[in-house]
MOPAC internal coordinates of N, CA, C and O (Angstrom, degrees):
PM7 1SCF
backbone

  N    0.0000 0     0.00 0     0.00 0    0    0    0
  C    1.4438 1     0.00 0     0.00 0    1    0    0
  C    1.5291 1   108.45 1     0.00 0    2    1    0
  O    1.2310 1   128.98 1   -50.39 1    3    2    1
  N    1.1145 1   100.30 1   129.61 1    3    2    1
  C    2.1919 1   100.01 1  -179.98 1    5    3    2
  C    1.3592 1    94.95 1   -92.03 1    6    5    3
  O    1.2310 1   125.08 1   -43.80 1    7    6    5
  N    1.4690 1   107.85 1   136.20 1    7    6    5
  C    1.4634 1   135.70 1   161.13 1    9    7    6
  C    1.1866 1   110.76 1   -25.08 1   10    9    7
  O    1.2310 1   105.54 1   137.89 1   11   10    9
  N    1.3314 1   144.40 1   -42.11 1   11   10    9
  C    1.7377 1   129.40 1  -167.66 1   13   11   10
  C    1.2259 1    94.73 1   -79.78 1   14   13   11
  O    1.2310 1   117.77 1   151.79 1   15   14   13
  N    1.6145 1   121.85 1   -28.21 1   15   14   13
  C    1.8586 1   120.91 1  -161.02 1   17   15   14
  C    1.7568 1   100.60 1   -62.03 1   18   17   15
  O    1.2310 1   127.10 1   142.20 1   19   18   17
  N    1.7489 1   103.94 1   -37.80 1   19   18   17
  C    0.9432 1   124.23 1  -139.17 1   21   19   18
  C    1.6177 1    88.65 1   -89.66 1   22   21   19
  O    1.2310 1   115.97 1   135.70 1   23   22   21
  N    1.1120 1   125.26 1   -44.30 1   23   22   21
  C    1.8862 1   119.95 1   179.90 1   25   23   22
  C    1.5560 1   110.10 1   -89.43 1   26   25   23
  O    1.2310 1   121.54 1  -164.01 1   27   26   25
  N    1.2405 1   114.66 1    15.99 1   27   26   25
  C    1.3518 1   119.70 1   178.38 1   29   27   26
  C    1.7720 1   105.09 1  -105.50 1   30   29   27
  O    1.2310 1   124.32 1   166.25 1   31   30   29
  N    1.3917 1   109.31 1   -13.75 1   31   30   29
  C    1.2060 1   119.36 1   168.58 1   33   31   30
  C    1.8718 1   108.56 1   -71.52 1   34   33   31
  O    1.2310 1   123.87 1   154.25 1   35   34   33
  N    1.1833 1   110.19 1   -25.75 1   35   34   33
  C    1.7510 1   103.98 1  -155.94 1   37   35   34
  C    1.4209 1    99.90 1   -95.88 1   38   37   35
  O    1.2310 1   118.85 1  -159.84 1   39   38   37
  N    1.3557 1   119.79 1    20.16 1   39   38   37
  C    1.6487 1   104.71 1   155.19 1   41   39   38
  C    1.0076 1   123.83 1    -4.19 1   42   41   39
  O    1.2310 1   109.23 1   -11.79 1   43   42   41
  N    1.4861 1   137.78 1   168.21 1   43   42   41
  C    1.7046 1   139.15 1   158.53 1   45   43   42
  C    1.7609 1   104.66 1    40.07 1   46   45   43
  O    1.2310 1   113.24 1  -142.69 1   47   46   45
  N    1.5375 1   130.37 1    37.31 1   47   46   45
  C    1.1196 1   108.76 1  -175.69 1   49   47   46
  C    1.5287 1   101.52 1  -128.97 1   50   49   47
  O    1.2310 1   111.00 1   -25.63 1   51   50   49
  N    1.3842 1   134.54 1   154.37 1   51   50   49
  C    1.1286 1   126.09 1   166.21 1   53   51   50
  C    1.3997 1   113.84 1   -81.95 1   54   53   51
  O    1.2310 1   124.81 1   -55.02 1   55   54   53
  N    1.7130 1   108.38 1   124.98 1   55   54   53
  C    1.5015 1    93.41 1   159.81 1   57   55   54
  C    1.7937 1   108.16 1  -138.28 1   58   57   55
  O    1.2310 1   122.01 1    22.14 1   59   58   57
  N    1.2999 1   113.75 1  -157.86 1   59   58   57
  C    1.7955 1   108.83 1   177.87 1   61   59   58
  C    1.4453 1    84.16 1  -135.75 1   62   61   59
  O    1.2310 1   124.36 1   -45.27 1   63   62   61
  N    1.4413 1   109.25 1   134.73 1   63   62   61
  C    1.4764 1   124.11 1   178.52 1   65   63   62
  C    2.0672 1    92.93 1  -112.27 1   66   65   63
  O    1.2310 1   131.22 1   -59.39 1   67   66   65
  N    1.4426 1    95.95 1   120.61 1   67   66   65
  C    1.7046 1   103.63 1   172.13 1   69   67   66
  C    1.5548 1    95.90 1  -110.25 1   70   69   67
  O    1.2310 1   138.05 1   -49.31 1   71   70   69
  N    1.9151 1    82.63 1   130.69 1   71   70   69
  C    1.7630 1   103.03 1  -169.87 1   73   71   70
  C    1.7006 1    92.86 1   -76.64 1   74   73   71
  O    1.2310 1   127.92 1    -1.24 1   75   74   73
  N    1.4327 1   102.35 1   178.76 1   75   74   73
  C    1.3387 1   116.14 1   153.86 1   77   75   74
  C    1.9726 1   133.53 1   -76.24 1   78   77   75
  O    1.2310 1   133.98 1   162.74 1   79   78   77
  N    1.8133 1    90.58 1   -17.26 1   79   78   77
  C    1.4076 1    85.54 1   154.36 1   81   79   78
  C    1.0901 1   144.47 1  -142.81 1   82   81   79
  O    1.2310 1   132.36 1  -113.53 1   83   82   81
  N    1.9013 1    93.73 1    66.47 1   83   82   81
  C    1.2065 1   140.59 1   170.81 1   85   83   82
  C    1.5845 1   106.91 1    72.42 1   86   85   83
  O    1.2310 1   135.40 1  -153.60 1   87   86   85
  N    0.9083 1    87.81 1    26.40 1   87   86   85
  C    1.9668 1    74.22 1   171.12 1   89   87   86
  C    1.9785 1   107.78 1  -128.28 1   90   89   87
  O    1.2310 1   128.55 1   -29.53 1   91   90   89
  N    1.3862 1   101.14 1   150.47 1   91   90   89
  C    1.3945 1   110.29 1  -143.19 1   93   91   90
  C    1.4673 1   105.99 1  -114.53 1   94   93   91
  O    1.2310 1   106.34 1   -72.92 1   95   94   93
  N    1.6416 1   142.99 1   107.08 1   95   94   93
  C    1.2080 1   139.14 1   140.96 1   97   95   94
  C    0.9144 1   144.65 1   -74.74 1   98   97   95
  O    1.2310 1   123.31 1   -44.21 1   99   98   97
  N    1.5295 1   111.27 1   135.79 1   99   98   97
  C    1.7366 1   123.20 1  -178.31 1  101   99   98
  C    1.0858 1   115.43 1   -97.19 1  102  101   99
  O    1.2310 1   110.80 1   -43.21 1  103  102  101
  N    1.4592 1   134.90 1   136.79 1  103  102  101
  C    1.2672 1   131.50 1   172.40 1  105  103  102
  C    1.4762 1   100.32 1  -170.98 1  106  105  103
  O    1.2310 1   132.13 1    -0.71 1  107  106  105
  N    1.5736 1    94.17 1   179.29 1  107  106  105
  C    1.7787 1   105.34 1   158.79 1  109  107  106
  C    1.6173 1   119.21 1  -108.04 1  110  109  107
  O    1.2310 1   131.25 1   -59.61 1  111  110  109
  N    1.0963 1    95.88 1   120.39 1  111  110  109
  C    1.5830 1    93.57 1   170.23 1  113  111  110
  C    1.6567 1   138.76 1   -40.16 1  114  113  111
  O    1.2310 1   111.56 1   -65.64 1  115  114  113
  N    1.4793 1   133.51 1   114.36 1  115  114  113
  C    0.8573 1   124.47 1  -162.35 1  117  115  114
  C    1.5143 1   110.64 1  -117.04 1  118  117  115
  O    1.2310 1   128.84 1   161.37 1  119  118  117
  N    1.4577 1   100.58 1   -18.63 1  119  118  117
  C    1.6649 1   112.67 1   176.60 1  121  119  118
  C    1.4005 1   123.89 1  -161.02 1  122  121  119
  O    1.2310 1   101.09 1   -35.01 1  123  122  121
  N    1.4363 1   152.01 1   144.99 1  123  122  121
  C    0.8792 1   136.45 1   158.52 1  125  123  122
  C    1.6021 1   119.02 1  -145.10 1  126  125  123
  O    1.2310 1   123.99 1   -73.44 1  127  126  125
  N    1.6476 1   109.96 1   106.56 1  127  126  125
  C    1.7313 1   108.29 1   175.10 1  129  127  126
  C    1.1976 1   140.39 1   -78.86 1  130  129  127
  O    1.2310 1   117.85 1    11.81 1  131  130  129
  N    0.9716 1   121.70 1  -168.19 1  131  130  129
  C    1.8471 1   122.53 1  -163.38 1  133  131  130
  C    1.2903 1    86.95 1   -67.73 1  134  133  131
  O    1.2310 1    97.19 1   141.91 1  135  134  133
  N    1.3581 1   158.13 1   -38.09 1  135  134  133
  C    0.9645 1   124.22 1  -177.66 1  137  135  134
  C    1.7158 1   142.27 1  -109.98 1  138  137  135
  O    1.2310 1   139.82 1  -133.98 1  139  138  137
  N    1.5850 1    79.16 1    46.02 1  139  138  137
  C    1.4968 1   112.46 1   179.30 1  141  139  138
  C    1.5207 1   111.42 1    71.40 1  142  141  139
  O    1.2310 1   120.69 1   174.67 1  143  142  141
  N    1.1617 1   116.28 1    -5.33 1  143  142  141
  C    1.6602 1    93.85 1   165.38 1  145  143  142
  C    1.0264 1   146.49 1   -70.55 1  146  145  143
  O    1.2310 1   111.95 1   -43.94 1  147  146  145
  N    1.5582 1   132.78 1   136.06 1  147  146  145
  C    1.1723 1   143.05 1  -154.75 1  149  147  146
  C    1.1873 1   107.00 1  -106.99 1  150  149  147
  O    1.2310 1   128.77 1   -56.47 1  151  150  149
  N    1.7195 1   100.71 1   123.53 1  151  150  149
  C    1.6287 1    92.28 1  -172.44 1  153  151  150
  C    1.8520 1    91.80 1  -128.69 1  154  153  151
  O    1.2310 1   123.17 1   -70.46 1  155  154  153
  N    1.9299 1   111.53 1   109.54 1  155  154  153
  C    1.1991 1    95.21 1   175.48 1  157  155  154
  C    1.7381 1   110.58 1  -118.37 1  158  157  155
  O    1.2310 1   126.73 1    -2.99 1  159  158  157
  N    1.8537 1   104.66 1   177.01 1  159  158  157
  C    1.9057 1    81.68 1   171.96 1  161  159  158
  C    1.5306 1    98.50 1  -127.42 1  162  161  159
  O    1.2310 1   113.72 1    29.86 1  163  162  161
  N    1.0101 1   129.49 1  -150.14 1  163  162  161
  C    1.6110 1   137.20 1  -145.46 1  165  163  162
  C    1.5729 1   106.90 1    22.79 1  166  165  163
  O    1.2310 1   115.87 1  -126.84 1  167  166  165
  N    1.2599 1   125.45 1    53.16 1  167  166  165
  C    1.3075 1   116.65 1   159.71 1  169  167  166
  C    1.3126 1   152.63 1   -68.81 1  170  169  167
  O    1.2310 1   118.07 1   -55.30 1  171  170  169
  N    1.5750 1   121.29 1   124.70 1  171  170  169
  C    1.4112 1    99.15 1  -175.51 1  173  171  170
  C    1.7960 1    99.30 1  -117.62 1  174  173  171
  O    1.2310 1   129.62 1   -69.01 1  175  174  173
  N    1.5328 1    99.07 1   110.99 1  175  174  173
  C    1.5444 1   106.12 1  -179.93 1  177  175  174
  C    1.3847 1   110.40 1   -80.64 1  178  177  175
  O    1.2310 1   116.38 1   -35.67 1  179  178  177
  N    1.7012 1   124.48 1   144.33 1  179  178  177
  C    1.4789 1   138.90 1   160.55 1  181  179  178
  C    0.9495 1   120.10 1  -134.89 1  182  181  179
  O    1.2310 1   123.85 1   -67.68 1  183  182  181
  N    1.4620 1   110.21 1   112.32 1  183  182  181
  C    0.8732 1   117.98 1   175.80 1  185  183  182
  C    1.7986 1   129.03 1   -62.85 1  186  185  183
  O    1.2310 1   115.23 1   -15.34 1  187  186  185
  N    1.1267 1   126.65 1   164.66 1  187  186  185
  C    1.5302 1   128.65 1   172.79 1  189  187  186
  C    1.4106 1   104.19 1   -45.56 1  190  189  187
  O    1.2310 1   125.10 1   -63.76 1  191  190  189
  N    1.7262 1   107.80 1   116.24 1  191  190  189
  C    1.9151 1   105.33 1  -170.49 1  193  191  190
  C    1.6872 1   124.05 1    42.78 1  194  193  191
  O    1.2310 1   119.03 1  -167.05 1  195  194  193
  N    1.3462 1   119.46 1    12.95 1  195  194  193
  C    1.3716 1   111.16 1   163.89 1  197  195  194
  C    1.0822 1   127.52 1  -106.62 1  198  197  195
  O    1.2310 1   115.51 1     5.17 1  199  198  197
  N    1.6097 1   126.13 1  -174.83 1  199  198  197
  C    1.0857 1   122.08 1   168.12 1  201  199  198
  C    1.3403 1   146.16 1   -77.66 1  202  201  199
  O    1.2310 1   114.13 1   -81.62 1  203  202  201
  N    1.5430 1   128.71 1    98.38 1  203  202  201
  C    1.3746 1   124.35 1  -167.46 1  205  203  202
  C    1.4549 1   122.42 1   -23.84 1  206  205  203
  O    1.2310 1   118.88 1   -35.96 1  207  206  205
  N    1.5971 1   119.73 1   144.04 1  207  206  205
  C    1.2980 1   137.25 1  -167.09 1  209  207  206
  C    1.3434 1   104.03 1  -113.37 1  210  209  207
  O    1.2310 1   106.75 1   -70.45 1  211  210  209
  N    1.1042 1   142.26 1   109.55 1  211  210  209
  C    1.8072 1   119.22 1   135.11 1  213  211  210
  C    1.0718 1   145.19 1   -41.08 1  214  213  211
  O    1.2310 1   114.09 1   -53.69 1  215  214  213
  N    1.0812 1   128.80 1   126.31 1  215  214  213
  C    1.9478 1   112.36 1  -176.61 1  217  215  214
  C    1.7261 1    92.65 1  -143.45 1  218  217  215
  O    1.2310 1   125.54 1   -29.65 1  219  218  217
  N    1.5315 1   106.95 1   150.35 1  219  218  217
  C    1.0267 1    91.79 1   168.33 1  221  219  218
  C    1.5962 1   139.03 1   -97.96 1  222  221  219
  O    1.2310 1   126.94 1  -167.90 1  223  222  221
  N    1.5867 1   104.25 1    12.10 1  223  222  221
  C    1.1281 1   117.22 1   147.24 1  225  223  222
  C    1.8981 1   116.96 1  -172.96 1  226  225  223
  O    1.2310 1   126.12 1    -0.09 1  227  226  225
  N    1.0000 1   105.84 1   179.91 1  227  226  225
  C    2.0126 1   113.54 1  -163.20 1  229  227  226
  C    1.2052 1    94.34 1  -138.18 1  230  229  227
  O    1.2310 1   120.87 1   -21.22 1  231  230  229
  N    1.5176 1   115.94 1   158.78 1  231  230  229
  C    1.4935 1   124.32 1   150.91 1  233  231  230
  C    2.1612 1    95.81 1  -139.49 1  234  233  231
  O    1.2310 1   145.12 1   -59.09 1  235  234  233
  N    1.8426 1    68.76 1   120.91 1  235  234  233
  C    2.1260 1    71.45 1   178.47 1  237  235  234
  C    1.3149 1    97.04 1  -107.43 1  238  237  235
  O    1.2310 1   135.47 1   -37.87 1  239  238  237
  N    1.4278 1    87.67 1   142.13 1  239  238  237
  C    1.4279 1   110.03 1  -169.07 1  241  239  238
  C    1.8827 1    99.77 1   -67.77 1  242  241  239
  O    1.2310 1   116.97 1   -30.67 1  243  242  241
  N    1.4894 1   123.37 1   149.33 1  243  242  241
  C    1.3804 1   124.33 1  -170.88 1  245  243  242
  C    1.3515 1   106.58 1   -77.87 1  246  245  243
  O    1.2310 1   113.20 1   151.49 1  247  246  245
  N    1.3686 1   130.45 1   -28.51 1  247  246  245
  C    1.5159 1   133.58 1   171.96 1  249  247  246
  C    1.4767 1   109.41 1   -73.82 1  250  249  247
  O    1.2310 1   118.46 1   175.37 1  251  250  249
  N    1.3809 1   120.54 1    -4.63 1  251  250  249
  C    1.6868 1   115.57 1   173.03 1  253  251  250
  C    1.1470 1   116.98 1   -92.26 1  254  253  251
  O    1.2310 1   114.68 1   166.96 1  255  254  253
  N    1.9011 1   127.69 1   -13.04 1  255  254  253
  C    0.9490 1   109.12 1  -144.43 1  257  255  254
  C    1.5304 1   107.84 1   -94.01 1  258  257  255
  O    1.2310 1   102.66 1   -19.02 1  259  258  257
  N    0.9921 1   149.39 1   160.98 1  259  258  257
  C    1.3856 1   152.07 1   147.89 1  261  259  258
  C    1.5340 1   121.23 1   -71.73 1  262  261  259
  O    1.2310 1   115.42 1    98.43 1  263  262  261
  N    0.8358 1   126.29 1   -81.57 1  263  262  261
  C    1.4219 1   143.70 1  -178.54 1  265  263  262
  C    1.9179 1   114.19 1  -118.31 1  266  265  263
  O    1.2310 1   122.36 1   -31.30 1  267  266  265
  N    1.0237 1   113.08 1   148.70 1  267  266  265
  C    1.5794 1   125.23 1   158.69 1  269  267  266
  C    1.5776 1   111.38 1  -123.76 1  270  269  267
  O    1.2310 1   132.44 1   -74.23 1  271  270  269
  N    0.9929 1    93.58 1   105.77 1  271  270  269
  C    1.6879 1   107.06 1   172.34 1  273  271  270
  C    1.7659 1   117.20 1   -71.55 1  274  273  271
  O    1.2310 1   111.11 1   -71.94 1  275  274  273
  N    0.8844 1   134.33 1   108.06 1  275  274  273
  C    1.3316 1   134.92 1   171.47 1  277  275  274
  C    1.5583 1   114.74 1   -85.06 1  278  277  275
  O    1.2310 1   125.49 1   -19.41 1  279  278  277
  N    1.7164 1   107.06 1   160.59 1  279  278  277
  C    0.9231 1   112.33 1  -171.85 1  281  279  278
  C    1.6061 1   123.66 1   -84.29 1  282  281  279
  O    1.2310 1   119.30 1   -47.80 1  283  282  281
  N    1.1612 1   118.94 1   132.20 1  283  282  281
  C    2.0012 1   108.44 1  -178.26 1  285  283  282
  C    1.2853 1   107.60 1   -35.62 1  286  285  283
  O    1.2310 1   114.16 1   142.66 1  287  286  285
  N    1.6836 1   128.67 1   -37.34 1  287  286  285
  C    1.3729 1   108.70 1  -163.04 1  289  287  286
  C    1.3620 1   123.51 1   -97.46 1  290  289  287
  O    1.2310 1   129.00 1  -177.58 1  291  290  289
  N    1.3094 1   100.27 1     2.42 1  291  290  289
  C    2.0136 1   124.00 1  -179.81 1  293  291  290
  C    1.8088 1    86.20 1   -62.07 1  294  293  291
  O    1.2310 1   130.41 1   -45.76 1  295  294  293
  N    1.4334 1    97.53 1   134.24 1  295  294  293
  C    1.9040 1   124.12 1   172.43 1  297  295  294
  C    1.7024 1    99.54 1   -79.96 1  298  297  295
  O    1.2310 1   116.40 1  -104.62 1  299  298  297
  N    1.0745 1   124.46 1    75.38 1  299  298  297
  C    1.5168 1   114.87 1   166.47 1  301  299  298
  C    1.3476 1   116.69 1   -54.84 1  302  301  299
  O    1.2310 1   118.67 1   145.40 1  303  302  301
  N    1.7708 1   120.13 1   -34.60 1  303  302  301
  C    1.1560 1    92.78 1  -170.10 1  305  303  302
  C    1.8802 1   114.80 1   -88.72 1  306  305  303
  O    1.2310 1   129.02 1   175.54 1  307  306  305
  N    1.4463 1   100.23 1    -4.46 1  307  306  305
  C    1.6554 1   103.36 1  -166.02 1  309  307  306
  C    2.0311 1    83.76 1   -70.21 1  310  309  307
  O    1.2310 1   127.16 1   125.75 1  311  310  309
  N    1.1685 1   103.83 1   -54.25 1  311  310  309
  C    1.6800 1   109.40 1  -163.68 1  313  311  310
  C    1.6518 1    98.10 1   -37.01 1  314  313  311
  O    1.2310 1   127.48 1   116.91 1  315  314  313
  N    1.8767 1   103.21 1   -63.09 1  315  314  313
  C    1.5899 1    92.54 1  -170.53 1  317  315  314
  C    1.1991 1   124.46 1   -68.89 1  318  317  315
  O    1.2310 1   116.39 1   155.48 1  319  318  317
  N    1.1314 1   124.46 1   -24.52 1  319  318  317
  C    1.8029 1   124.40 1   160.46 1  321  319  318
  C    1.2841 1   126.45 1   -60.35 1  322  321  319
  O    1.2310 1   126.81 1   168.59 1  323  322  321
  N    1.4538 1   104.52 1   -11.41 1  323  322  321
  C    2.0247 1    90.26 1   165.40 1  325  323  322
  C    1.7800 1    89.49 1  -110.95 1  326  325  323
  O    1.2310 1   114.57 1   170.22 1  327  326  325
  N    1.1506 1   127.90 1    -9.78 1  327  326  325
  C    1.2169 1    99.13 1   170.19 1  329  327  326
  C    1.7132 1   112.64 1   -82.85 1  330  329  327
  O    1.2310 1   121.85 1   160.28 1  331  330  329
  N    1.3105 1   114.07 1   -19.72 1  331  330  329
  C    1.7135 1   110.46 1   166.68 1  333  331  330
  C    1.8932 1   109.11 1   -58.68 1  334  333  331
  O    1.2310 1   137.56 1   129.54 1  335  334  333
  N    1.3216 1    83.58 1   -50.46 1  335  334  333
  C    2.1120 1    90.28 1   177.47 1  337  335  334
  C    1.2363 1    99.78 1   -26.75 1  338  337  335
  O    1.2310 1   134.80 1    84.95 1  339  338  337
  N    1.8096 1    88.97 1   -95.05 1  339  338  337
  C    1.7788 1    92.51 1  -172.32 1  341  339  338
  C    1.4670 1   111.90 1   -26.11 1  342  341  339
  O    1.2310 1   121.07 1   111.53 1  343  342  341
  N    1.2981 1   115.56 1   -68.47 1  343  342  341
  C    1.5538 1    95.74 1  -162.49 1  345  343  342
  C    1.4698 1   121.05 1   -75.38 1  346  345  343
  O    1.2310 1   116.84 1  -150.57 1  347  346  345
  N    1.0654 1   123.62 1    29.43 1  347  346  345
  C    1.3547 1   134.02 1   158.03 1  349  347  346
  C    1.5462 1   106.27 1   -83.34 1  350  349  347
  O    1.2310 1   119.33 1   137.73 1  351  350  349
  N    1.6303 1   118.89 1   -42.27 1  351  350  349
  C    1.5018 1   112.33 1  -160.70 1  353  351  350
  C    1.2753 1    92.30 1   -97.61 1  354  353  351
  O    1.2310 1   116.55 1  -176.34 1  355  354  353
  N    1.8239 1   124.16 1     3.66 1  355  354  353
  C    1.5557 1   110.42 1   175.46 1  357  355  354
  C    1.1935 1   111.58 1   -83.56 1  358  357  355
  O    1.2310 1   119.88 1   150.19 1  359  358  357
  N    1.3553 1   117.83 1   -29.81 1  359  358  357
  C    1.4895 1   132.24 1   178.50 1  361  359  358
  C    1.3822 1   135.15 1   -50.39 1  362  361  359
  O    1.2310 1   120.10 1   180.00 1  363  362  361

């Protein structure tokens, strides 16, 4: 499964996307396209050692991102087992 398939699944989910220059957003996911951008809203942006921002929503660009932090209570394995399904019956 490629990574964009895979965060394009977490709609409605909270996660923290860490940029590449070092500064870190919180939100819930509301969208994400083929070319990895992350577009979430209730955001609270921080920057590298600054002071957190609210916004009520971001789109990070997919070449910025560093890391996506997921949430402890997100089912990784239910998600990747219907995405193995499907691609068993795509095959």
């Amino acid at each position: 499964m490629k990574l964009v398939n895979f965060l394009m699944k977490l709609r409605n989910e909270p996660v923290t996307v860490e940029l590449k220059n070092g500064s870190a957003a919180a939100g819930i996911v509301s969208s994400v396209d083929h070319a990895m951008n992350i577009h979430l809203t209730g955001v609270r942006l921080t920057a590298r050692g600054g002071t957190p921002l609210s916004l009520g929503s971001l789109c990070v660009r997919g070449a910025s991102v560093r890391y996506v932090l997921l949430p402890d209570s997100l089912s990784l394995d239910a998600l990747l087992a219907a995405a193995f399904e499907r691609r068993l019956h795509f095959d």
